[in-house]
C-alpha positions as CSV (number, residue, x, y, z in Angstrom):
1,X,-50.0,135.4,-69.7
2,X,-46.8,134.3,-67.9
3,X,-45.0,136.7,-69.6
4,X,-47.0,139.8,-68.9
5,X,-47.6,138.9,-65.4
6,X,-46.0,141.2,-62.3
7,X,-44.2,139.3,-59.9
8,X,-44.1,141.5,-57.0
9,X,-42.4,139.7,-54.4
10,X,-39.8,139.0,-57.1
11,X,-39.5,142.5,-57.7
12,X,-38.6,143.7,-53.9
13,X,-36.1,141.6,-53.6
14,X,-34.1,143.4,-56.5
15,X,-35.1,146.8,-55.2
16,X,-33.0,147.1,-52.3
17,X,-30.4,145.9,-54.5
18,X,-30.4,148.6,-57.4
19,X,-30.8,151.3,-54.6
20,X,-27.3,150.1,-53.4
21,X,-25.2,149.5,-57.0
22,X,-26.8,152.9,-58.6
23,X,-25.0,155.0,-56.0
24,X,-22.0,153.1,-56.3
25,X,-21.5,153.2,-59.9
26,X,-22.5,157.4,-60.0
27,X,-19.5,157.4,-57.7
28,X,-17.3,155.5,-59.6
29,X,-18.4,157.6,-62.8
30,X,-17.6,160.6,-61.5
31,X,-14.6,159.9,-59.3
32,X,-13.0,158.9,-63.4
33,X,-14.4,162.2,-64.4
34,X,-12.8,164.4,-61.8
35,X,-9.3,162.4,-62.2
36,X,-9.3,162.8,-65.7
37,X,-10.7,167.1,-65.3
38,X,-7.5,167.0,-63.1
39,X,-5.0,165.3,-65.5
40,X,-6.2,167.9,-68.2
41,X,-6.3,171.3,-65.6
42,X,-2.4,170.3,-64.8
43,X,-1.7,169.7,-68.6
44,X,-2.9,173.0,-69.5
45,X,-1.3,174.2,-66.3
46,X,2.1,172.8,-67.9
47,X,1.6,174.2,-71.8
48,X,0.6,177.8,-70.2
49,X,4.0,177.6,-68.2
50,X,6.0,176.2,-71.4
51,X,4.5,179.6,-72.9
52,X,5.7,182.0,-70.3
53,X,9.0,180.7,-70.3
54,X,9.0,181.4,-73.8
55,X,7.9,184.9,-73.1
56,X,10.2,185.2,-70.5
57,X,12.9,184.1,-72.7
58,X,12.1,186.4,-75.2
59,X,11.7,189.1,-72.6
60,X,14.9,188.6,-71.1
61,X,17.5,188.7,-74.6
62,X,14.9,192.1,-75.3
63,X,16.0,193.7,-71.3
64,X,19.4,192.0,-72.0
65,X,20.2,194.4,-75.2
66,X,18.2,197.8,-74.1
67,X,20.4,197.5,-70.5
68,X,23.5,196.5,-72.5
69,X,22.9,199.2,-74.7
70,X,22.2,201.9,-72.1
71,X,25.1,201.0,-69.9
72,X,27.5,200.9,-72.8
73,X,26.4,204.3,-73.9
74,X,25.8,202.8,-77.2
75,X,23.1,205.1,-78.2
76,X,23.2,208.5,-77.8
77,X,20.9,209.7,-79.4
78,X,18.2,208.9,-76.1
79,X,16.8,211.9,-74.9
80,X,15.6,211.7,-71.0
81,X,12.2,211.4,-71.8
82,X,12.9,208.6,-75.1
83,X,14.9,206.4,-71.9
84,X,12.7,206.3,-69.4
85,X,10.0,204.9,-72.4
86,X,12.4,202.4,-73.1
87,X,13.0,201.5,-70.0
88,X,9.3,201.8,-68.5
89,X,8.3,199.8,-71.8
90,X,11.1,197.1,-71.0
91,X,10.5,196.7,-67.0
92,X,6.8,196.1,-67.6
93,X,7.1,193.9,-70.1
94,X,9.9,192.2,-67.9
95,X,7.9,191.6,-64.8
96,X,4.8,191.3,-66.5
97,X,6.1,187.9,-68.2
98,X,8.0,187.1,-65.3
99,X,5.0,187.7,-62.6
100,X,2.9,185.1,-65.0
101,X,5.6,182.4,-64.8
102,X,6.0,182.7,-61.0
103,X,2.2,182.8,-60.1
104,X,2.1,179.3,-62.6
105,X,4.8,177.9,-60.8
106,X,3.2,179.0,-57.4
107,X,0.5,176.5,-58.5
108,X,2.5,173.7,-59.1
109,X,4.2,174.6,-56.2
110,X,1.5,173.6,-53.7
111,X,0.5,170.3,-55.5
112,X,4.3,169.0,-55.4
113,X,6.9,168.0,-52.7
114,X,9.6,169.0,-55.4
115,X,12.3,170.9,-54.8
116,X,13.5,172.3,-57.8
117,X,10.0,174.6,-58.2
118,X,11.0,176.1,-54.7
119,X,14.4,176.7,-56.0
120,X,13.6,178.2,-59.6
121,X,10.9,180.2,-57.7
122,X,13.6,181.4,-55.3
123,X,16.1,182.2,-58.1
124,X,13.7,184.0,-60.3
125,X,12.5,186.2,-57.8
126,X,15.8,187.5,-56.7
127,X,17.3,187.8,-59.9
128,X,14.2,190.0,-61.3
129,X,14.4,192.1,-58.2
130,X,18.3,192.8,-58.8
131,X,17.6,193.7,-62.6
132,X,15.2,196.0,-61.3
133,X,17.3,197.6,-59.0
134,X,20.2,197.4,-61.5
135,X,17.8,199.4,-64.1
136,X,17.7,202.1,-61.8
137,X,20.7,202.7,-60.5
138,X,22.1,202.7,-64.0
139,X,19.3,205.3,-65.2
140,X,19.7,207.2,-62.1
141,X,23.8,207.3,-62.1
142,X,23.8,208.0,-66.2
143,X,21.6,211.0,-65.9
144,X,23.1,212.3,-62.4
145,X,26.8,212.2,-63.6
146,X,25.6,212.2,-67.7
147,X,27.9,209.3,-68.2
148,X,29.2,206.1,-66.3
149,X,32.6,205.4,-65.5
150,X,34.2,202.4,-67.0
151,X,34.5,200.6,-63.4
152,X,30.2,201.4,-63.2
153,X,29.8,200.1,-66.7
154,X,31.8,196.8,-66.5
155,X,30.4,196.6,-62.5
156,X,26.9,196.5,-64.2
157,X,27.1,194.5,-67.1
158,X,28.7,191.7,-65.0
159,X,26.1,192.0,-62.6
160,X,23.4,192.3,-65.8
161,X,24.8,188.9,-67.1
162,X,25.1,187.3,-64.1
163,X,20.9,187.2,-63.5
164,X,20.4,186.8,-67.3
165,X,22.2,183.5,-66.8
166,X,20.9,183.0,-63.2
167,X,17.0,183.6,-64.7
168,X,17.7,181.0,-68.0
169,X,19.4,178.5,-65.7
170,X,16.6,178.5,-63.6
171,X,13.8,178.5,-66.5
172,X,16.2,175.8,-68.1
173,X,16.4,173.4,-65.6
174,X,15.8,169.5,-66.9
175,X,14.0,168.6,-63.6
176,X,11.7,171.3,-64.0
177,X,11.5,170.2,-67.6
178,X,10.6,166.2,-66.4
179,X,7.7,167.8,-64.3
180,X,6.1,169.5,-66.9
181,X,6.5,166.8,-69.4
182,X,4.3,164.6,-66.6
183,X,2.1,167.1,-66.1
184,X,1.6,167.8,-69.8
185,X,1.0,164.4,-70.8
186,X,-2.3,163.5,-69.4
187,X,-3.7,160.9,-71.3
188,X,-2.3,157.1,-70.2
189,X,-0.8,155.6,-73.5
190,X,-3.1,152.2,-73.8
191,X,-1.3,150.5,-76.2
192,X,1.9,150.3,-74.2
């Protein structure tokens, strides 16, 4: 009988007890659970920004050789209407890749006191405006005058290389490569 027997007074002591430790420990439970959902947002954060830099890689050697190509004359064989496809095709996919990249970076912007996102932010931006500005005036001045003079042509492929290496210096950056490498490893090695 001792064993099924209800001690009551026994029982609310321990009450105002469990009312006090089962808040706690939800807290603590989910206070690991939203660390860790944060570790893994800014890891996929991280591996979504290692793929638009490889877009924008690609992108860039692909608006590197059409540009080169149409300042250099190289094919004549564009009609009007086969050049502004080309380069409609190429500006869209240009900014398109680039646009992603910045609006990622944006993000990781606001949740780090680094300088080096500011910076690659700043440099991206200005160098895609300036080979959009650079695509028109070489479409504009080719079809105006129907050719470019040598002076143009070199004036514009310096200026065309010059952001090519200003955009893959900034998307190459090792400090902007140690950030991502800590944001993309969320997971605490345990055995170390």
């Amino acid at each position: 009988m001792d064993l099924c027997s209800w001690n009551g007074e026994l029982a609310l002591k321990f009450i105002p007890l469990c009312t006090l430790v089962a808040p706690l420990v939800a807290l603590w439970i989910f206070r690991q659970w939203n660390n860790q959902k944060e570790k893994e947002t800014s890891s996929n954060l991280a591996i979504n920004i290692y793929e638009y830099i490889e877009d924008v890689k690609f992108s860039v050697v692909k608006t590197e050789n059409i540009l080169f190509h149409l300042i250099r004359n190289n094919n004549a064989s564009y009609t009007r209407e086969k050049q502004k496809e080309v380069i409609s095709e190429i500006s869209f996919d240009f900014n398109k890749s680039i646009s992603k990249l910045i609006s990622y970076l944006k993000i990781i912007k606001a949740n780090s006191t680094k300088e080096v996102i500011e910076k690659t932010l700043i440099d991206l931006t200005e160098s895609v405006e300036k080979i959009n500005r650079l695509t028109l005036n070489v479409d504009s001045k080719y079809w105006s005058k129907g050719h470019l003079t040598l002076d143009e042509e070199n004036k514009y492929v310096g200026d065309l290389n010059q952001n090519i290496k200003r955009i893959n210096d900034a998307i190459n950056n090792e400090e902007l490569e140690k950030i991502l490498q800590k944001l993309a490893m969320y997971r605490e090695d345990k055995s170390a």
